[in-house]
N, C-alpha and C positions, 0 to 999 in steps of 0.2 A: 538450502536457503540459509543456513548456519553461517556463511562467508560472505555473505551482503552486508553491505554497508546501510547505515540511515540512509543516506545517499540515493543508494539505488534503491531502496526499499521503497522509498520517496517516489521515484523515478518508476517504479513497475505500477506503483497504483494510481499515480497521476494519467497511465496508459490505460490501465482498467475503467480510469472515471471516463478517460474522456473530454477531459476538463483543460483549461489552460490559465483557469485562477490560481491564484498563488494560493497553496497550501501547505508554505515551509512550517504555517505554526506545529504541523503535524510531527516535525521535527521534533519539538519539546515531549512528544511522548519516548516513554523508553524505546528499548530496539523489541522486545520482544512482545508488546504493546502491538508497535508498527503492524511487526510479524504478523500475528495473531489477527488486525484488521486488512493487511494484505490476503489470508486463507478468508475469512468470513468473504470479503467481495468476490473473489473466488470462483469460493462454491456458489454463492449466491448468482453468477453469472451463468453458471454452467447450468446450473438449475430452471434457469429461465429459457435455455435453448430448446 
């Protein structure tokens, strides 16, 4: 995951949510921020299966 962009960091959790509201403010957090709430929804998905 080290080689994603905001971008697509963006683009993998907007897939997680589910969602098709605009959530670029998510942009203004750092990259490793991003990161960190792309792993929590994650797990949190996988744990709900």
């Amino acid at each position: 995951m080290n080689d994603l962009t905001k971008n697509e960091i963006l683009e993998k959790l907007l897939k997680l949510m589910h969602t098709d509201r605009d959530m670029t403010f998510l942009l203004s957090l750092e990259e490793n921020d991003l990161k960190t709430l792309l792993v929590v929804l994650r797990e949190r998905i996988e744990n709900m299966k």
